[in-house]
PAKOL-329267 format. One record per residue (C-alpha): chain; residue number from 1; residue in one letter; x, y, z. Coordinates in steps of 0.25 Angstrom, whole numbers, m for minus. Each point is the difference from the previous one (the first is absolute). Layout:
BEGIN
- A	NUM	A	X	Y	Z
...
END
This chain:
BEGIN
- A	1	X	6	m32	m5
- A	2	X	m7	m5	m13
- A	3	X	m13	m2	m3
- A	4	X	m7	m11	m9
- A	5	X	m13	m7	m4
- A	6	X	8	m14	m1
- A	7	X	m3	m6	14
- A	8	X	12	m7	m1
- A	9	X	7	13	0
- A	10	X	m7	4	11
- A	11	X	4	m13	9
- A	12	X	13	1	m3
- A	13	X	1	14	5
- A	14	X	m6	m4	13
- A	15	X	9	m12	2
- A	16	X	14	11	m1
- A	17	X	m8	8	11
- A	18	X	m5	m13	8
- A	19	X	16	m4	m2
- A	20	X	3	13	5
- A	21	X	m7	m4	11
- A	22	X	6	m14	2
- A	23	X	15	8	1
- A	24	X	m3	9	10
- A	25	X	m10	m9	11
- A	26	X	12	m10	m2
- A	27	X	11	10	4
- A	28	X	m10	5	12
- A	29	X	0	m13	6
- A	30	X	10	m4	12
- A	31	X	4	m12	5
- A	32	X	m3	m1	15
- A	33	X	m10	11	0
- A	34	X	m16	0	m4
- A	35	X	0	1	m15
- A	36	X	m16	m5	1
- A	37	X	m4	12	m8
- A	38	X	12	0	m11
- A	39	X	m3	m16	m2
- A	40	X	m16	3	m1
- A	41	X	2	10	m10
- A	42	X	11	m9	m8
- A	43	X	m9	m11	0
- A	44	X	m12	10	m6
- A	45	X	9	3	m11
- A	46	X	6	m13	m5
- A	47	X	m17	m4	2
- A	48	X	m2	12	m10
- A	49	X	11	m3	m11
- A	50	X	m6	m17	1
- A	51	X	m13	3	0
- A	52	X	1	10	m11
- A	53	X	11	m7	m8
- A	54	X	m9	m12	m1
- A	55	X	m11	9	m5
- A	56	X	7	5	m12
- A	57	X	9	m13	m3
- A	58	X	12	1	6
- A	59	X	m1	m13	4
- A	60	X	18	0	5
- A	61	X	m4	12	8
- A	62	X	m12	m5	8
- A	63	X	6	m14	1
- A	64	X	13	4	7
- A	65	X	m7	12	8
- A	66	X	m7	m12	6
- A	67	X	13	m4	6
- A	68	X	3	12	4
- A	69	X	m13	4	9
- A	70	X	m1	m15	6
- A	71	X	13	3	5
- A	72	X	m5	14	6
- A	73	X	m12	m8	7
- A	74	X	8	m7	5
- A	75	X	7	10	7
- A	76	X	m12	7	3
- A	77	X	m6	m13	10
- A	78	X	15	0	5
- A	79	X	5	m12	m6
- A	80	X	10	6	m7
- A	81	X	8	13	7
- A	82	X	6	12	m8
- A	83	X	14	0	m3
- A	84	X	11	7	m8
- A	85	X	m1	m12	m8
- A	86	X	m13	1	m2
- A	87	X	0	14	m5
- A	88	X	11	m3	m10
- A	89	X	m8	m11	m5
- A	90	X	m14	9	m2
- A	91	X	9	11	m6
- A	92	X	4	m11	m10
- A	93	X	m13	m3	m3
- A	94	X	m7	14	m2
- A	95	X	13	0	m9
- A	96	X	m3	m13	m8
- A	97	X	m15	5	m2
- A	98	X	5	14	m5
- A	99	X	9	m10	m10
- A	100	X	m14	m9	m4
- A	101	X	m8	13	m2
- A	102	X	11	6	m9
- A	103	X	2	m14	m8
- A	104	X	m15	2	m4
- A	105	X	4	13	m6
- A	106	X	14	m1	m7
- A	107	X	m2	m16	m5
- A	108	X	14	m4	10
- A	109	X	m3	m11	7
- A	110	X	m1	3	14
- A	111	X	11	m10	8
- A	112	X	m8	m11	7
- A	113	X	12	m8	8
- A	114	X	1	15	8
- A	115	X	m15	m3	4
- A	116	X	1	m15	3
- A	117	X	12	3	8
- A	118	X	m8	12	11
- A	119	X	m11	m11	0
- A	120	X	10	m11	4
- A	121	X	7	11	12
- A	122	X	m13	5	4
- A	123	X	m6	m13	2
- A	124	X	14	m3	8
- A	125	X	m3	11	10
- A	126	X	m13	m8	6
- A	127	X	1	m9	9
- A	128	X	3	m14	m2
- A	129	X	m14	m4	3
- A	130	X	m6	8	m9
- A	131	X	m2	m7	m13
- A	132	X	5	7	m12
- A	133	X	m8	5	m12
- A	134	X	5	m5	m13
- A	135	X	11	7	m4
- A	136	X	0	0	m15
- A	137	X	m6	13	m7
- A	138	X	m8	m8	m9
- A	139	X	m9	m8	10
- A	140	X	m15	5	2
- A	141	X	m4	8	13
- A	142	X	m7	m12	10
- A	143	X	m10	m7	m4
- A	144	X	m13	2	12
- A	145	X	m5	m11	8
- A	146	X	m15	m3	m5
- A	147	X	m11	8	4
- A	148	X	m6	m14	8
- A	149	X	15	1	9
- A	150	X	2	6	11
- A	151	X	14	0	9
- A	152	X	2	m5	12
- A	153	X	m7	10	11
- A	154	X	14	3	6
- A	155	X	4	15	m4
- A	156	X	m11	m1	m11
- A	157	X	m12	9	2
- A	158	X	m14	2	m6
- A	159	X	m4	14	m6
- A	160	X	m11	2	m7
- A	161	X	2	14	m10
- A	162	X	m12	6	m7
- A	163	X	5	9	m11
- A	164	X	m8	12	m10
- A	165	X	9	5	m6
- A	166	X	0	14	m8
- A	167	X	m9	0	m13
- A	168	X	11	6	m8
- A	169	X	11	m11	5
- A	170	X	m1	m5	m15
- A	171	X	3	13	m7
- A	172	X	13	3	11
- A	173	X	5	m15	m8
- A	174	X	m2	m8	13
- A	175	X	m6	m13	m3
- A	176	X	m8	m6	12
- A	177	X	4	m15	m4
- A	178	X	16	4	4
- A	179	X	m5	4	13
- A	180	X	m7	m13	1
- A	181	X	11	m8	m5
- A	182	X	10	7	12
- A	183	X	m9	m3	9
- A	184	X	m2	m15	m4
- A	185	X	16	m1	3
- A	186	X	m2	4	15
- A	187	X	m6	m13	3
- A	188	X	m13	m8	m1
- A	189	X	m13	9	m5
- A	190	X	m12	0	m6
- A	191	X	m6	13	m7
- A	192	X	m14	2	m4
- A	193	X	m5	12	m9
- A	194	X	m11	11	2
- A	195	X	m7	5	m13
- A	196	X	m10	7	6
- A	197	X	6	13	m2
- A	198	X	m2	m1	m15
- A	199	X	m8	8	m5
- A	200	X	m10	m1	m11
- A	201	X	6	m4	m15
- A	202	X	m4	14	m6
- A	203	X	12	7	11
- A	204	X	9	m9	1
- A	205	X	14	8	m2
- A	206	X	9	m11	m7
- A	207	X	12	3	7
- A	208	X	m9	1	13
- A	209	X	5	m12	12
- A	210	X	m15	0	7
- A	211	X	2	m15	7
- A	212	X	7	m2	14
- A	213	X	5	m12	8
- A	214	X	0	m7	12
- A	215	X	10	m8	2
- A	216	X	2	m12	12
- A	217	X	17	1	2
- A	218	X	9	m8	9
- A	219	X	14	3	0
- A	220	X	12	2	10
- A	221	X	3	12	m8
- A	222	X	m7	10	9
- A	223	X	m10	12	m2
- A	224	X	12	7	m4
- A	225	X	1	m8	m12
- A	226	X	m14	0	m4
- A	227	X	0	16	m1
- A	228	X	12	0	m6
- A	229	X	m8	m5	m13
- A	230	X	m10	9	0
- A	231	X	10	11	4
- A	232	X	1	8	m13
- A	233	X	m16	m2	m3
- A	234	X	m7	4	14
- A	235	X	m3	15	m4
- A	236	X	m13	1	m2
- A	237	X	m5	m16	2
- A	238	X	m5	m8	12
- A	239	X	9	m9	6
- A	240	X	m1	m6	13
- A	241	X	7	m11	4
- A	242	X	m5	m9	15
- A	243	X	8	m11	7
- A	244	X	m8	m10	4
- A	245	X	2	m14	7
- A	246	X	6	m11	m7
- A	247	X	m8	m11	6
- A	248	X	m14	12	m4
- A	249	X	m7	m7	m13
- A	250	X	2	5	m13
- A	251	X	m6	12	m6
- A	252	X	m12	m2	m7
- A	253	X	m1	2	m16
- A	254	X	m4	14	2
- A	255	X	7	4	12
- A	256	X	m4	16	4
- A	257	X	5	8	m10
- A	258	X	m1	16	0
- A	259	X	m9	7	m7
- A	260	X	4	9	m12
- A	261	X	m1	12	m1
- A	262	X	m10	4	m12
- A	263	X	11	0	m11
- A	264	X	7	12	m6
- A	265	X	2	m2	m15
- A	266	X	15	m3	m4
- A	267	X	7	13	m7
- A	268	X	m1	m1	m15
- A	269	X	10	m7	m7
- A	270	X	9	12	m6
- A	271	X	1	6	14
- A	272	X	2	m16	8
- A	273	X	14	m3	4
- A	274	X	5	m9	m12
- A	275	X	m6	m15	1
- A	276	X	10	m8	6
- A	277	X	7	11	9
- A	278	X	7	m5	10
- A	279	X	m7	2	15
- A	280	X	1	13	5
- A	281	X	5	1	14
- A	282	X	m10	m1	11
- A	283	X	2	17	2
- A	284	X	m4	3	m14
- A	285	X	m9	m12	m3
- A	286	X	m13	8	m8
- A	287	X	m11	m2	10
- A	288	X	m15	3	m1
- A	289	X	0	15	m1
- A	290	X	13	4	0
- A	291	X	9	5	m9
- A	292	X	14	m2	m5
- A	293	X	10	7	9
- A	294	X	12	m1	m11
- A	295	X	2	m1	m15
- A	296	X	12	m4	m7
- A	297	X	4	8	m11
- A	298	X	12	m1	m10
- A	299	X	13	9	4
- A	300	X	m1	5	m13
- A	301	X	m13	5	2
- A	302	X	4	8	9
- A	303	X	12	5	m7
- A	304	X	m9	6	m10
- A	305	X	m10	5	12
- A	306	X	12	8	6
- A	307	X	5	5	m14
- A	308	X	m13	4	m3
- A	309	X	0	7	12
- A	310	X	11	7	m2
- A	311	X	m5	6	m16
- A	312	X	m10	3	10
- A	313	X	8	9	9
- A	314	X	6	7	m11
- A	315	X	m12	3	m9
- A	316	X	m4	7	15
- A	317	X	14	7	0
- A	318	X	m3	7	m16
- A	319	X	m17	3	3
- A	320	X	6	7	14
- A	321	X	11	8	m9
- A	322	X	m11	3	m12
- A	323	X	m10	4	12
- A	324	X	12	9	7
- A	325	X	4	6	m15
- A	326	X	m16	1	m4
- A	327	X	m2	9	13
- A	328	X	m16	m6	m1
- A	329	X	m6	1	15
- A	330	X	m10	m10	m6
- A	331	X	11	m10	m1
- A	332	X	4	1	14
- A	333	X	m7	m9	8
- A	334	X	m1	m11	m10
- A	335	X	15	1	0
- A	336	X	2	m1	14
- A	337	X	m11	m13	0
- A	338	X	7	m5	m10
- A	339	X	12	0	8
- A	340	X	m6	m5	13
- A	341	X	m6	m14	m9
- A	342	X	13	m2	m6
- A	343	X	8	1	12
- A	344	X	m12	m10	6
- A	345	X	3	m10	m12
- A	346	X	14	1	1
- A	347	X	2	m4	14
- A	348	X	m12	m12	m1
- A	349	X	8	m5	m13
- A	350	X	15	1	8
- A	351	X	m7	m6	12
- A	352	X	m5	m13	m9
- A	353	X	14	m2	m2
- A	354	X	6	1	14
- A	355	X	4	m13	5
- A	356	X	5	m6	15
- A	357	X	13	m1	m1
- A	358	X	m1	m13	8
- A	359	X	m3	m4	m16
- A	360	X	17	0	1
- A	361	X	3	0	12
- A	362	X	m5	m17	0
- A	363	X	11	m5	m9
- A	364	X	11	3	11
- A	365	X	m5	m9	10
- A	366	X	4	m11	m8
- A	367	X	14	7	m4
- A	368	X	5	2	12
- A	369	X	m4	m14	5
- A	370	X	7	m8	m11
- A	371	X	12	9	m1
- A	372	X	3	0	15
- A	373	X	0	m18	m1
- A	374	X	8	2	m9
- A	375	X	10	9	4
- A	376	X	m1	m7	14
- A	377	X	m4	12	7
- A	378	X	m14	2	9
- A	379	X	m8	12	m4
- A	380	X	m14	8	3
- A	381	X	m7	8	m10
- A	382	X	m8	11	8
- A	383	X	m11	8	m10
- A	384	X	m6	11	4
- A	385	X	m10	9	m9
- A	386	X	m3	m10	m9
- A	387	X	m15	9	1
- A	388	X	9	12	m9
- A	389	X	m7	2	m13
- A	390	X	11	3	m13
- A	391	X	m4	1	m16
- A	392	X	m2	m15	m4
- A	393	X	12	5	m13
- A	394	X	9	4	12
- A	395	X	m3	m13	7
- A	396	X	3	m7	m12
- A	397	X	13	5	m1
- A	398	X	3	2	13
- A	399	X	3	m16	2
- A	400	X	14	m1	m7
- A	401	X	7	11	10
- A	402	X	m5	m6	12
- A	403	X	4	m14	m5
- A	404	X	13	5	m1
- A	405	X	0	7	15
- A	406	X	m5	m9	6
- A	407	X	11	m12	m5
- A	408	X	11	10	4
- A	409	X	m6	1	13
- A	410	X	m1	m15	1
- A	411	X	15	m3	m6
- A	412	X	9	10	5
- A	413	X	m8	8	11
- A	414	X	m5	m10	11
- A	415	X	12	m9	5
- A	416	X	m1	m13	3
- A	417	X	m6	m7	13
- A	418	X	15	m3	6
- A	419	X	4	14	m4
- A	420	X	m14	6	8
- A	421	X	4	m6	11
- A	422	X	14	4	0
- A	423	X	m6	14	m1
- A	424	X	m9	m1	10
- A	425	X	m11	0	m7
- A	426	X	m13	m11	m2
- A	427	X	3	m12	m9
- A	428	X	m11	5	m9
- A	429	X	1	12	m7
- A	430	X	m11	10	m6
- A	431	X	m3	6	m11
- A	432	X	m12	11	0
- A	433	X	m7	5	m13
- A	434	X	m10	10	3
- A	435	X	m8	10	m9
- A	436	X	m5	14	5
- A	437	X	m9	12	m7
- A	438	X	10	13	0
- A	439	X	m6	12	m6
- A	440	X	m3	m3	m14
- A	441	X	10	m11	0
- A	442	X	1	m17	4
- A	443	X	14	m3	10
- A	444	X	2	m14	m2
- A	445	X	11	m4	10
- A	446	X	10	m12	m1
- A	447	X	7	0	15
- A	448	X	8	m11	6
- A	449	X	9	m3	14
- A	450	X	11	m5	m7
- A	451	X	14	4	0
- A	452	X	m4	14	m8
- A	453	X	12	5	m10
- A	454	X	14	m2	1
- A	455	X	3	15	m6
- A	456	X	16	m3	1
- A	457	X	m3	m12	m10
- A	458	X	m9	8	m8
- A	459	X	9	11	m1
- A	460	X	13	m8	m2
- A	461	X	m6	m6	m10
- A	462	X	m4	14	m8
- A	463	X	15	2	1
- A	464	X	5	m12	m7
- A	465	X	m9	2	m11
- A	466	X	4	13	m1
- A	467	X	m14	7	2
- A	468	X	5	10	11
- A	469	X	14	4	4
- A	470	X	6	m6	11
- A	471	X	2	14	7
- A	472	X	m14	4	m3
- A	473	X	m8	4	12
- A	474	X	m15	m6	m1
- A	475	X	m12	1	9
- A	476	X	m6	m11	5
- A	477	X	m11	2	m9
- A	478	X	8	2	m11
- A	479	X	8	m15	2
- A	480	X	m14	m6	4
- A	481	X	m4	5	m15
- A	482	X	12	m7	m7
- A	483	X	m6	m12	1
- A	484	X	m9	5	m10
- A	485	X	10	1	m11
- A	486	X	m2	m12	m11
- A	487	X	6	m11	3
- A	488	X	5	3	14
- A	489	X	0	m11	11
- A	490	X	9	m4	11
- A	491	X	m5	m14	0
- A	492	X	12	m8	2
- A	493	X	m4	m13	m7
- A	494	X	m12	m2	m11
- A	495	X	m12	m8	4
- A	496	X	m14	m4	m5
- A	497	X	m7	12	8
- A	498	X	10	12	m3
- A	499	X	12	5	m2
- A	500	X	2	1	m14
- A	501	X	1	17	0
- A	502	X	m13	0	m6
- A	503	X	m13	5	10
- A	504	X	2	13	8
- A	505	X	2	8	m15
- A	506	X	m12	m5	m8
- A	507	X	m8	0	16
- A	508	X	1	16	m2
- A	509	X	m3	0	m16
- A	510	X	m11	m6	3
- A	511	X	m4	9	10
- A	512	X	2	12	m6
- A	513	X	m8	m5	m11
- A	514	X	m12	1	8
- A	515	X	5	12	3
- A	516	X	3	m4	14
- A	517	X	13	2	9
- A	518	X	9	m10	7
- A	519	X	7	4	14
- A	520	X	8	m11	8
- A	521	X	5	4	16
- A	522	X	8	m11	8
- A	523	X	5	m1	13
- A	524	X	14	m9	2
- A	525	X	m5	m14	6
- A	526	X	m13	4	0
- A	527	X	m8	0	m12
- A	528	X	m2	7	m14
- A	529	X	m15	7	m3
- A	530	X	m2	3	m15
- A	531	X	m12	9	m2
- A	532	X	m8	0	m16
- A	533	X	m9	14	m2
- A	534	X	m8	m2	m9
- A	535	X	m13	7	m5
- A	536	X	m15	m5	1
- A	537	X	m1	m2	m15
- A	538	X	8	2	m16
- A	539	X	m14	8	m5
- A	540	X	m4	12	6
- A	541	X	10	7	8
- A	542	X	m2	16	7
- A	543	X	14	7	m5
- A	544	X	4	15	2
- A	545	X	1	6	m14
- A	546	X	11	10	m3
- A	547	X	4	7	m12
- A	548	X	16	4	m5
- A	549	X	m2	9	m12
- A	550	X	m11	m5	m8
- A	551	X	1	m15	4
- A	552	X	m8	m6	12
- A	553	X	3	m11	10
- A	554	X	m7	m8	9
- A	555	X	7	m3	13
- A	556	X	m6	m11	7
- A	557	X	m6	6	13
- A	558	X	1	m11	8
- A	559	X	15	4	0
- A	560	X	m1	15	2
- A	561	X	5	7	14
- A	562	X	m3	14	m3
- A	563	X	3	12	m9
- A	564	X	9	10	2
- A	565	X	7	13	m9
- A	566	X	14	2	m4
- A	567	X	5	12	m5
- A	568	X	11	3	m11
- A	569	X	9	4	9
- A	570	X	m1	m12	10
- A	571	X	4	m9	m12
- A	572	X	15	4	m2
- A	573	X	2	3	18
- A	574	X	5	m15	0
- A	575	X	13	2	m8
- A	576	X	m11	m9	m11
- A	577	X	m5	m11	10
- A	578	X	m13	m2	m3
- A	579	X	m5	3	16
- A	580	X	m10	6	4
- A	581	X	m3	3	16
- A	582	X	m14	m3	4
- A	583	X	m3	2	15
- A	584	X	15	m2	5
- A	585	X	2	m13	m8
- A	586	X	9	0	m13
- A	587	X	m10	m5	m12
- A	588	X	7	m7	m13
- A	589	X	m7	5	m11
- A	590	X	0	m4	m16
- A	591	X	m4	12	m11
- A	592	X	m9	m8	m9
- A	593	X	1	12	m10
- A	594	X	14	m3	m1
- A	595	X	m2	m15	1
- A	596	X	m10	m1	m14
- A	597	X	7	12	m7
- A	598	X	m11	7	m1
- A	599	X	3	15	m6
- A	600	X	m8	14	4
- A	601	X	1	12	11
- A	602	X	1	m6	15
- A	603	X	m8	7	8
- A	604	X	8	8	12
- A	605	X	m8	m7	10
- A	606	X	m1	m18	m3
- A	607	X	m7	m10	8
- A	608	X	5	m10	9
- A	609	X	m9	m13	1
- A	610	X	7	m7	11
- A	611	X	m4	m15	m2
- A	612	X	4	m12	9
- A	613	X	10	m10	m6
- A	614	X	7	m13	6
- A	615	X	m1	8	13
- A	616	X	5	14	m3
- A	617	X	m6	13	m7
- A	618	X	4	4	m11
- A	619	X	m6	11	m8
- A	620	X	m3	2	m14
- A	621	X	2	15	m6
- A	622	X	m13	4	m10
- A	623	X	m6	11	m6
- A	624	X	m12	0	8
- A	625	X	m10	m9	6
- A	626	X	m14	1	m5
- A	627	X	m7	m9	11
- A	628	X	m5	m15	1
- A	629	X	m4	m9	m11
- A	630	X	m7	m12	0
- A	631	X	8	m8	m9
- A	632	X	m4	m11	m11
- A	633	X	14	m9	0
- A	634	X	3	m4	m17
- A	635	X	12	m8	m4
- A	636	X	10	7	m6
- A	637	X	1	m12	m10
- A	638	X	11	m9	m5
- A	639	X	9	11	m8
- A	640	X	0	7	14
- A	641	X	2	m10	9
- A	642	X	15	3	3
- A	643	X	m3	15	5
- A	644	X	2	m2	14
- A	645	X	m3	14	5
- A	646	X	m15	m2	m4
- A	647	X	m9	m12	7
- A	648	X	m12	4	m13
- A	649	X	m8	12	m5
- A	650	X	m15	4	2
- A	651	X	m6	10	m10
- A	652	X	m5	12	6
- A	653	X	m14	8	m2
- A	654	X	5	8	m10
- A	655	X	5	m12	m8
- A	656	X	16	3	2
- A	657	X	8	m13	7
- A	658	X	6	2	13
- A	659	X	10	m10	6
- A	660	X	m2	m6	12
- A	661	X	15	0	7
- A	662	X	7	m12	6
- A	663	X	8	5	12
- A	664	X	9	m12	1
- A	665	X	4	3	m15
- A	666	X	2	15	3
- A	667	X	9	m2	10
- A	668	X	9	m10	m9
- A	669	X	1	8	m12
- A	670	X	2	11	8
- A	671	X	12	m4	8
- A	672	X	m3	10	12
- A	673	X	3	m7	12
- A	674	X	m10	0	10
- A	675	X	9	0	12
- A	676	X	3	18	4
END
């Protein structure tokens, strides 16, 4: 999310989200079914990136987008019907305007023979009666008849369209003559201005629109297509659009146009959207009296917002530990307001950053479509909780791994339709993505009803490359893991999608970078689920802190079970395994004293924090636990970045650093196995 005052910048920025868009109402529509709505909004979009590319000279971009939205016209008065083809060919074209946008940023010429050649299969899918539009990217958009022409009566009907818009359409970078000029290429039309409305020259705002329209239209367009060029304009102005006979005579000069309202003085120039914006849509359009319901700020603004928050957070942390040292009853209640308005700040300034995961979950769509033509196979993405709100630097990252998941899924999980079939299963075979809140975490779930794992393969193969020995006896769990190992794949051939050996290991660095966990279940002919924890944000993260000797560690508390004791003498019952029972089950458990080397008297009595890990428990011996700690997350910095037992450190109120622990790391380093 950037932000500029080059509203060049700023169009660009809406064309990738109107694009976004494009992709997924494409992908929503069906052939054979009602796709009234997708079409609609498709059409609204490519009527958008023209109108808008036109404003701020992207002349290609308007010029082929032309094409584009005739062809949707067409299929929204049924002369042309949806097809597979179709789609294809409006995926190509949101593609080849993404490829024109990005030429007027990097010089590269974009490839014009790709946009001659969707003009040429588009116009192929109409029918033979229709008559084609030029199909060369350089011809102009249709001339309009002359304002004395009028078609034939046939389908053609007489409207007559009184228009006031909003005073402040100037200042939001619309300029009326655009809407006139879309309106002159519906048909025949006469327009006669209004100035009465403008006030004295003493208040005249400069950037104030204070005229309105009426305008005499004949088209076989429909109301539909007159709205459609006022639709981004119509918060806050007068539009009204009547139908009248065509044989009725035409409007006078001054047909009945509304009255304005006395007219609000447009908002200053530094506080005005930046001349020549492109239109707002018609939700967020300023209006007479309202106000702005979104801002766009730069990400890195909001990086230095949430660091600052955080210096915040442990200044609080040091004036709480002064006041407690102090013992000052004065100080109390300050303190404890102090508290209160930074935690306040800290979650508004967290919040600012949440974002839908729909944000990621859009690009999969159009994956999982191309990948299935070209593998042959027919396949459904199903989405659910794309409402689920995650860290926008955890989304940001979030992307590669789910890439990865969901190729595999594609490639090696869902069989082919013939093999389905065999199987007893539909032709078409799904794929269900799905985010849910847990706790302090985000589950993101990649689940399919393919073949699921062929655990003989996976552990045949372990044993040819000499990871395990052939006697060895492995859970299923444990087996399911191996695939984790670098370079580990049972592909039997390479292709274009996977199989290489690379994916599944850097999937789970990845994760556990955002200190996440990765679990994978599989049912033999029946599917493979692979399930991502990860927490709500990188920033700001509630950790139990615990104290070995004279060192203290944050454990995150998202993790943590419970606390239990162990005594000196339950350490060596186990002939030296590291168990300890808790509540009748066997708990693997690692002695972090041991682990960092850290010297000192152990005291008879250690704690146990039992944290989740990968599905099992597994406690962490210490000294003692001192409670919860709301914790600031700082990099550890580049000279630490191969220590894999700590995720980053935060600095306490007291001023010493605490490491915040990486549980995945722990239990590498370690070597305790999880299993009893």
């Amino acid at each position: 999310m950037k932000s500029s005052n080059n509203p060049t910048e700023t169009f660009l920025q809406e064309a990738a989200e109107l694009l976004e868009q494009v992709e997924g109402n494409a992908l929503e529509i069906k052939p054979g079914t009602d796709s009234t709505e997708s079409v609609n909004r498709l059409f609204r979009a490519f009527h958008t990136i023209k109108g808008s590319g036109s404003m701020f000279g992207f002349t290609a971009v308007a010029e082929f987008t032309h094409h584009i939205e005739s062809a949707l016209d067409s299929v929204r008065v049924g002369r042309m019907a949806t097809s597979p083809e179709l789609i294809a060919l409006l995926l190509a074209a949101r593609d080849h305007i993404a490829d024109l946008l990005a030429s007027s940023q990097t010089g590269k010429p974009a490839d014009s023979q790709a946009g001659r050649i969707i003009i040429e299969e588009l116009h192929a899918l109409l029918p033979q009666e229709a008559e084609p539009e030029p199909n060369a990217l350089s011809s102009p958009a249709p001339v309009p008849p002359p304002a004395s022409a009028e078609p034939e009566a046939g389908a053609a009907k007489r409207y007559r369209v009184a228009f006031r818009p909003n005073v402040n359409l100037l200042s939001a970078g619309t300029d009326p003559r655009s809407l006139l000029d879309e309106l002159r290429g519906l048909g025949a039309c006469t327009i006669a201005a209004d100035a009465s409305a403008v006030p004295p020259l003493d208040k005249i705002q400069p950037d104030g629109c204070y005229l309105a329209w009426a305008i005499t239209l004949v088209t076989d367009k429909g109301e539909s297509a007159i709205r459609d060029v006022f639709m981004f304009v119509e918060d806050g102005a007068d539009l009204r659009i009547e139908e009248v006979p065509i044989s009725t005579p035409q409007a006078p000069t001054q047909p009945d146009i509304p009255h304005a309202a006395p007219p609000v003085a447009p908002a200053p120039a530094a506080a005005a959207a930046p001349q020549h914006a492109p239109r707002p849509t018609a939700k967020d359009a300023p209006s007479v009296g309202n106000k702005s319901s979104s801002v766009r700020v730069a990400s890195e603004r909001l990086d230095l917002l949430v660091n600052l928050v955080g210096e915040l957070v442990m200044t609080h942390s040091r004036i709480s530990q002064v006041a407690t040292v102090a013992k000052l009853p004065s100080l109390d209640t300050p303190v404890e307001d102090l508290e209160r308005i930074v935690s306040a700040i800290r979650d508004a300034v967290l919040g600012i950053r949440m974002m839908p995961i729909a944000t990621t979950f859009s690009r999969f769509k159009r994956l999982v479509h191309d990948l299935s033509a070209e593998l042959g196979k027919e396949i459904d993405l199903v989405v659910t909780g794309e409402e689920t709100e995650l860290d926008k630097t955890v989304l940001d990252q979030l992307g590669d791994p789910l890439v990865h998941l969901v190729r595999n899924s594609i490639d090696h999980a869902i069989e082919s339709p013939d093999q389905r079939e065999r199987a007893g299963k539909p032709r078409r075979g799904t794929i269900h993505l799905s985010a849910a809140h847990e706790g302090s975490n985000v589950i993101v779930t990649i689940r399919d009803d393919g073949k699921g794992l062929d655990l003989k393969a996976i552990r045949a193969k372990a044993v040819d490359r000499k990871l395990i020995a052939p006697d060895a006896t492995l859970s299923e769990k444990e087996i399911i893991n191996l695939i984790f190992l670098p370079g580990f794949s049972t592909a039997e051939k390479v292709t274009s999608v996977s199989g290489r050996g690379v994916g599944m290991d850097v999937v789970r660095r990845q994760v556990e970078a955002l200190r996440g966990t990765i679990q994978v279940e599989t049912r033999p002919g029946a599917g493979t689920t692979v399930a991502l924890s990860l927490p709500l944000t990188l920033a700001i993260i509630e950790g139990q802190l615990v104290e070995i000797g004279h060192d203290q560690f944050i454990v995150p508390m998202s993790a943590v079970a419970e606390n239990v004791e162990i005594e000196a003498v339950e350490r060596t019952s186990r002939n030296g395994r590291n168990l300890v029972p808790v509540r009748g089950e066997l708990i693997p458990y690692i002695r972090l004293r041991d682990l960092f080397e850290i010297r000192g008297q152990v005291p008879d009595i250690e704690k146990i924090v039992i944290v989740h890990h990968e599905g099992h428990r597994v406690g962490l011996v210490v000294d003692r636990v001192l409670g919860s700690h709301q914790t600031v997350i700082q990099s550890l910095g580049r000279f630490y970045r191969h220590i894999e037992v700590a995720s980053g450190a935060t600095i306490m109120g007291d001023g010493r650093v605490a490491l915040i622990l990486d549980l995945a790391g722990l239990v590498r380093t370690s070597g305790q196995p999880l299993g009893a």
